[in-house]
Legacy VTK file of the C-alpha trace (Angstrom):
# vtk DataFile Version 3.0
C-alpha trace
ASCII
DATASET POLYDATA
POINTS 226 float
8.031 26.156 3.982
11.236 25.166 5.949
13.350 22.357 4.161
15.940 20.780 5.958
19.332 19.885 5.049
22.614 18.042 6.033
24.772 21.388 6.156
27.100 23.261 5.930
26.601 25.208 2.805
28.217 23.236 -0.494
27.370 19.840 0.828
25.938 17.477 -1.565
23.204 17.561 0.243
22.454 21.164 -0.126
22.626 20.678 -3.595
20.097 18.281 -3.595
17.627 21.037 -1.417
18.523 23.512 -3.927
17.244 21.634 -6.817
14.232 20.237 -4.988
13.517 24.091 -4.469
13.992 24.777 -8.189
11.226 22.156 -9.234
8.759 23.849 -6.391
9.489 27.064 -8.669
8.522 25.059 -11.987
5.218 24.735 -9.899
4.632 28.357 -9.030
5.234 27.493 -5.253
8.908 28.123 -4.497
8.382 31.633 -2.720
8.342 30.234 0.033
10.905 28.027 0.636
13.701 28.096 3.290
16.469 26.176 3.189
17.990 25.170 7.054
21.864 23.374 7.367
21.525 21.050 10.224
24.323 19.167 11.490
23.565 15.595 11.667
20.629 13.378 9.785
19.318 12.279 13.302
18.730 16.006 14.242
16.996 16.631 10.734
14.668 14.081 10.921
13.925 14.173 14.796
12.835 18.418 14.286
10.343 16.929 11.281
8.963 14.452 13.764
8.936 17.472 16.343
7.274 19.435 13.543
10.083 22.037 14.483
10.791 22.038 10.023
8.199 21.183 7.340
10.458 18.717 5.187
13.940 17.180 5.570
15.844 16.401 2.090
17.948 13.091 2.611
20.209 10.712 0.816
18.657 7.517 1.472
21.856 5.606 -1.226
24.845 6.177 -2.984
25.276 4.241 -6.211
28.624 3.449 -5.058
28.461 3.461 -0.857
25.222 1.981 -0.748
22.380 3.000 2.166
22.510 5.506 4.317
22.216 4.191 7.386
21.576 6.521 9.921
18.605 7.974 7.607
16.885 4.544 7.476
17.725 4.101 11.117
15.471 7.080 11.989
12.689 6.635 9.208
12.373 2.932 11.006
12.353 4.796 14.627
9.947 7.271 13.620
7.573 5.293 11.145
4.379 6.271 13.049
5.045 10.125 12.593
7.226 10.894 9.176
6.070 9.770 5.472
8.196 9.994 2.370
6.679 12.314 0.231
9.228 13.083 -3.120
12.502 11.228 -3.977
14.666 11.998 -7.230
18.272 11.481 -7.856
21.096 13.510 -8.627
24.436 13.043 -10.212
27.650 13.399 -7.779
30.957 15.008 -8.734
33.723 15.108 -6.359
35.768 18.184 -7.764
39.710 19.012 -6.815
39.470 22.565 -5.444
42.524 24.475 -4.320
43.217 28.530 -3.418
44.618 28.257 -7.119
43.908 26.491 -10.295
47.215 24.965 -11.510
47.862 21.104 -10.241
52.014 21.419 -9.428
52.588 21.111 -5.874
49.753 19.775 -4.246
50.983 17.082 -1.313
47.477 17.070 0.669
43.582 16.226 0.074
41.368 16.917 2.180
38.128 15.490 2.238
35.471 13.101 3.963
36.802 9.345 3.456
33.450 8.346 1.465
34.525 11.098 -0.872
38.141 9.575 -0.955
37.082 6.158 -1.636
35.680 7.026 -4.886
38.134 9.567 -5.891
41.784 7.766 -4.432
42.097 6.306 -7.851
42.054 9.431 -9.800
43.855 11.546 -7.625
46.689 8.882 -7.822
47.203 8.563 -11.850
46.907 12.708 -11.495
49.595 13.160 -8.552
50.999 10.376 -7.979
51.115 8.123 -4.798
52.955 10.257 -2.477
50.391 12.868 -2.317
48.716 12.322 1.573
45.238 12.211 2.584
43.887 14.037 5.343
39.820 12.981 6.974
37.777 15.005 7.214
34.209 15.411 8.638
32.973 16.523 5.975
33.839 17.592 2.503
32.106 20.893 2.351
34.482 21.407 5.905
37.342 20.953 4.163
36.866 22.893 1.620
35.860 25.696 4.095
38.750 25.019 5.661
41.320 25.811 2.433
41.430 29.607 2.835
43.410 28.623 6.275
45.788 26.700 4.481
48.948 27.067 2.087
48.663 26.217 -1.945
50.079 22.734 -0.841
46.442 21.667 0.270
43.913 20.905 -1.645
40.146 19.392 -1.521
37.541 17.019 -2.982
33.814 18.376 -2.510
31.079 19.944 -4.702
31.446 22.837 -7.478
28.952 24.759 -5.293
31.089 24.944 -2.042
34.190 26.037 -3.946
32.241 29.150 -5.521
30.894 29.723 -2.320
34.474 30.013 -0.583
35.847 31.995 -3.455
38.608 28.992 -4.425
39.707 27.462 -8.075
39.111 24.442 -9.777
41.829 22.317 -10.528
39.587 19.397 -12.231
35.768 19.190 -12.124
35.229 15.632 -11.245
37.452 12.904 -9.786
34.684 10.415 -9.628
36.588 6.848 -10.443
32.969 6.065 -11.709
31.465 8.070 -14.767
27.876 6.934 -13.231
27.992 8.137 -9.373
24.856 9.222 -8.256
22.504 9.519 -4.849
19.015 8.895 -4.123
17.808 11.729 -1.868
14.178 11.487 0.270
11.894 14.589 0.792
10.583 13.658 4.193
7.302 14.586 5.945
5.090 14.359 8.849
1.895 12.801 8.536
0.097 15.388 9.710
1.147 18.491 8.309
2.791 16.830 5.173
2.795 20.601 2.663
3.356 18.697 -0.492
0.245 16.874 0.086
-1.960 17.971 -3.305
0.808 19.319 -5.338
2.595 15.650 -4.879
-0.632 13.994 -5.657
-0.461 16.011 -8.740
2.770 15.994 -9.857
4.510 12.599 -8.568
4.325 9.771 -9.267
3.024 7.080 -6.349
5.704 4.598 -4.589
5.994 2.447 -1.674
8.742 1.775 0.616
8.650 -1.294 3.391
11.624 -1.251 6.125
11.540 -4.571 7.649
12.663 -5.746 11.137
13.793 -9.477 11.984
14.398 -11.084 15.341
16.914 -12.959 13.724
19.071 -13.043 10.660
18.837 -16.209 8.174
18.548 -16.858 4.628
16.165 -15.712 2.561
14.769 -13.950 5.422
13.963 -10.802 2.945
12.158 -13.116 0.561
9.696 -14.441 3.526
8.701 -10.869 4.650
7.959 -10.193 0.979
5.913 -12.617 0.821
LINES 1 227
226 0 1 2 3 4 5 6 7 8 9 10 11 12 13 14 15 16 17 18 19 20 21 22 23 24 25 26 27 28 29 30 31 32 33 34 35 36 37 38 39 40 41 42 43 44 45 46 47 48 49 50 51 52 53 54 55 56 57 58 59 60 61 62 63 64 65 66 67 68 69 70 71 72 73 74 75 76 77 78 79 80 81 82 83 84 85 86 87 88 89 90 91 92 93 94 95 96 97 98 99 100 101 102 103 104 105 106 107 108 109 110 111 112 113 114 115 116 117 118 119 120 121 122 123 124 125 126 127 128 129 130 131 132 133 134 135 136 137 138 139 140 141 142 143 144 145 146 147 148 149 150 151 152 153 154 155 156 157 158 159 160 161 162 163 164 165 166 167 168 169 170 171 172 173 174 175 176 177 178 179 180 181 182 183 184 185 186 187 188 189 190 191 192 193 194 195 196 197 198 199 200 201 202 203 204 205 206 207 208 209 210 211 212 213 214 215 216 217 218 219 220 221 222 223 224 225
């Protein structure tokens, strides 16, 4: 079984596939599984419509960010083909990872600017104001990208990308908000959905509606629901 990702390695994401894998393993039926980085959501979802992967594992919302857009952009484009088959949530920690452990000296972070916005805070009562903030794609990329640079950089990104890079932890989670957490999706295609019986089984049974207006008004949401 192929299960698709929002790579590179370290990525919250990945963390999310991981642990999805390890409940296929309480079920005797992990063997199997592959995990596959991709490099965008749109290509993720577009090779389970193309049946190119067997499942993609998404954040469909941040407790803090909101929706993901671009997922519920292509589960809207692609409602015909792809099913949700498995959601579960997971908690998110935004560690400060450097090429060593002590705190003195660091004058950059590194790190996507979703990942900033809920850390900025925290890094400012721990450093002070004048440390500077470098965007990044991604935060497992800037992580990756510490080895390149001197002890003066640091980054914000997951436990499991700094282990995988070989760096330190300088404090475990940033997180302004004690109760930051994402929703992730375990998509499917209709047709060849693999979780079909053990999900049956196993899960228990949800529906999700993605509604599309002409126009925008109040209460618009309410009307549809009815």
């Amino acid at each position: 079984m192929r299960v698709g990702y929002l790579g590179p390695t370290g990525t919250h994401s990945h963390v999310a596939a991981k642990q999805f894998k390890q409940m296929l393993r309480q079920h005797n039926t992990a063997d199997s599984v592959a995990l596959f980085p991709m490099a965008t959501f749109t290509q993720l979802l577009h090779d389970v419509e193309a049946q190119a992967i067997e499942l993609a594992c998404v954040p469909i919302e941040n407790a803090l960010e909101g929706s993901v857009n671009e997922v519920i952009d292509n589960l809207a484009l692609y409602r015909d083909e792809l099913a949700i088959v498995g959601d579960f949530v997971i908690p998110i920690r935004h560690a400060l990872i450097r090429t060593v452990s002590a705190r003195d000296g660091i004058q950059f972070i590194h790190s996507h600017p979703h990942v900033w916005n809920q850390c900025r805070q925290t890094i400012y009562d721990l450093l002070g104001h004048d440390v500077t903030y470098i965007s990044t794609s991604s935060s497992a990329e800037a992580i990756r990208a510490l080895n390149a640079q001197d002890a003066s950089h640091a980054a914000l990104g997951t436990l499991e990308a700094a282990e995988h890079h070989g760096l330190d932890i300088v404090m475990e989670d940033c997180s302004a908000h004690n109760k930051n957490a994402t929703r992730f999706l375990l998509i499917a295609h209709k047709d060849t959905n693999p979780l079909a019986d053990w999900a049956i089984d196993t899960l228990p049974r949800k529906t999700s509606y993605c509604f599309a207006f002409r126009e925008d008004e109040a209460g618009i949401l309410i009307k549809g629901l009815k």
